[in-house]
Steps between C-alpha positions, in 0.01 A plus 500: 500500500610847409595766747180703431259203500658406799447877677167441356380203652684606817244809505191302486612285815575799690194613388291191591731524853365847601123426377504171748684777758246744462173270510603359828529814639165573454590805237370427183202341350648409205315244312572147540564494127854659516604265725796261374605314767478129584161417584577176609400116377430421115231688253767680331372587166680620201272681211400493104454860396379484122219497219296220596177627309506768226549511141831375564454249780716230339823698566370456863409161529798317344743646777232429749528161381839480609507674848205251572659191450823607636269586847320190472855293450651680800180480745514083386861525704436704753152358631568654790524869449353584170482817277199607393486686127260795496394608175492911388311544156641817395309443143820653349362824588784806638211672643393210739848445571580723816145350678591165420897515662310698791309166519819288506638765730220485754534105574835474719491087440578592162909504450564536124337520139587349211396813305414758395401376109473779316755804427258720563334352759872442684553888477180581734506205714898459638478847629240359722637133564844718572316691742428193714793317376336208331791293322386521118600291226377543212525217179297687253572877489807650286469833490848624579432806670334276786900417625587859538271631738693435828250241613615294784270198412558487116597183363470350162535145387529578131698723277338826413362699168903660531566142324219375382437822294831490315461080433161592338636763243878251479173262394364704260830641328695199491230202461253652328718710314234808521607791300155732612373430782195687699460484882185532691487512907147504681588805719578303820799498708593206371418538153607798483858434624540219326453593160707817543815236575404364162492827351809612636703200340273548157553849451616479191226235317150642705276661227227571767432494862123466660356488776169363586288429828458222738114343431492645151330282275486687136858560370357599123711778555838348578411218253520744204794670602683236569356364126619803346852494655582197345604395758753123540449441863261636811621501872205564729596614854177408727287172614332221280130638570543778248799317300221231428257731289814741358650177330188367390396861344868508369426159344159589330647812341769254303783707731750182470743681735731298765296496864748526779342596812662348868450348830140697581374343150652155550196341553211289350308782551649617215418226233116533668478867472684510097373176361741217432549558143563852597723382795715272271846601527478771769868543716503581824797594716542406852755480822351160592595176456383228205317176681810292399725729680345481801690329788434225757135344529277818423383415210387157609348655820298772349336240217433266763315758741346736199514216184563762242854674435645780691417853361706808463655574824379228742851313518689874583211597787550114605855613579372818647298343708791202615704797618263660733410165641834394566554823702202399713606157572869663593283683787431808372198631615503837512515714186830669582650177520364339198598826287820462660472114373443561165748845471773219518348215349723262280364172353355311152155431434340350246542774222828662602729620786441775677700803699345834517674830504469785710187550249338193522588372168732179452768485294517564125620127413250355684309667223370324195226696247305211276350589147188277463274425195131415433458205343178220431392762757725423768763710636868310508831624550688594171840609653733703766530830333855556545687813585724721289793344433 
């Protein structure tokens, strides 16, 4: 752990200290909420803090997926003292955000969160979850900026849109060969920053840049610009509700364009919401890891407890989950100490190893950003986009 992570966690346990010192004087009627000391006996919890319902509730659920069975596989050990998994439906909205960490906040059993999902969604809740110092680790959201804003509890188990971006344009450039290329972002934090790393590296081959909004259904617009352009390839910076109906719009008009979107599209969603036949062929980039990559007895886990396959994510919040856990079983109890837990964490899961910085990212070559393709319908792994030589 770094010198100011370190300061940091040492000023929520003072804190905590003179809150206890202070309540048993009889000065303060401070709300049992704030409260991070050891309560005593089991009924820790830890926390999922994502879209669970919503236009884009699959982005939710697959990560859910894997913090539940890594709970479940932990409480089957320790029969004893179990940890309970409460579920925060933040429908992927930034405004419900702040009430919904409050939530988390408010319940002192409740020692970390695998979470928050969304970019957006990350930028109003932490502030909150910091507040209260709730560990946070979030598998999902790659916005950057979300590492830079001095927040104590920050972690994140994936590589951000600062790689991610770049591997999507190396994609488009080098594989695809793309000679005009137009980008559209939907707006959001994420979206937003994202495509703007792929513009940055594309400067010199974008013909047009567009923006549309998140829930917009008619793109007639963007369609016939992006027709007239003549354009070889579209990136698409945003989620698979509206990528669904863009592509499949794109499709009808006979725009035979390159679709690369990423991680927030990489879903099934997507062939649902554009058609198959419009789907066909579709790339997605992604910092997580192909099925076959995936280490130790996961995969075989998750089938047998869910019988489908993994989706997007549910392996890397797996992991997320694993570490929060295994501070609990080490005896940390308290939230200072299970920040302080994870701050210095060093171990392998399932999709990669992990060490976080003074930011609460891990280390660039744990990193490892996936292009993936539509094909029959189905989404499979094409190959490891690999960096600039």
């Amino acid at each position: 752990m770094g010198a100011a992570r370190r300061r940091a966690v040492a000023a929520v346990v003072a804190a905590a200290v003179l809150s206890a010192a202070v309540l048993s004087a009889g000065g303060c009627t401070q709300a049992p909420s704030r409260l991070v000391e050891d309560a005593g006996g089991c009924g820790y919890k830890i926390a999922f803090f994502g879209a669970l319902s919503g236009g884009n509730a699959n982005l939710g659920r697959h990560p859910h997926d894997g913090v539940r069975l890594a709970v479940d596989q932990y409480n089957a050990v320790n029969t004893a003292c179990p940890v309970e998994l409460s579920d925060f439906d933040s429908q992927g909205d930034e405004k419900l955000a702040p009430d919904v960490a409050q939530r988390v906040a408010d319940d002192p059993r409740i020692l970390g969160v695998v979470g928050p999902q969304f970019s957006g969604e990350a930028e109003a809740a932490v502030p909150v979850l910091d507040q209260y110092g709730v560990t946070a680790i979030t598998a999902t959201a790659t916005r950057p900026a979300l590492a830079e804003q001095g927040w104590k509890v920050f972690h994140r188990a994936i590589g951000s849109d600062a790689e991610q971006g770049p591997a999507a344009a190396r994609y488009i450039k080098r594989v695809l060969n793309s000679r005009r290329v137009i980008v559209i972002d939907d707006a959001s934090a994420y979206g937003k920053g994202l495509s703007d790393e792929v513009r940055r590296v594309l400067a010199g081959v974008i013909v047009k840049s567009l923006s549309v909004r998140v829930k917009q259904t008619d793109f007639g617009r963007e369609v016939a610009d992006i027709a007239a352009s003549q354009a070889d390839a579209v990136f698409y910076g945003g989620y698979y509700a509206e990528a669904g109906p863009l592509l499949k719009q794109l499709r009808q008009s006979g725009v035979r364009a390159a679709f690369v979107a990423a991680d927030g599209v990489k879903d099934p969603g997507l062939v649902e919401g554009a058609g198959v036949d419009a789907a066909e062929g579709a790339i997605f980039t992604c910092p997580c890891v192909p099925l076959d990559r995936i280490k130790g007895d996961f995969l075989a886990e998750f089938r047998a407890k869910y019988h489908r396959e993994p989706g997007t994510y549910a392996a890397e919040a797996y992991d997320a989950a694993n570490i929060l856990l295994a501070g609990i079983n080490a005896g940390n109890h308290t939230r200072p100490s299970l920040l302080a837990y994870v701050d210095s964490y060093v171990g392998t899961g399932v999709t990669k190893s992990f060490k976080f910085d003074d930011r609460g990212e891990i280390a660039s070559s744990s990193v490892a950003i996936w292009a993936y393709r539509v094909v029959d319908g189905r989404i499979v792994a094409d190959q490891l986009v690999q960096e600039d030589p």
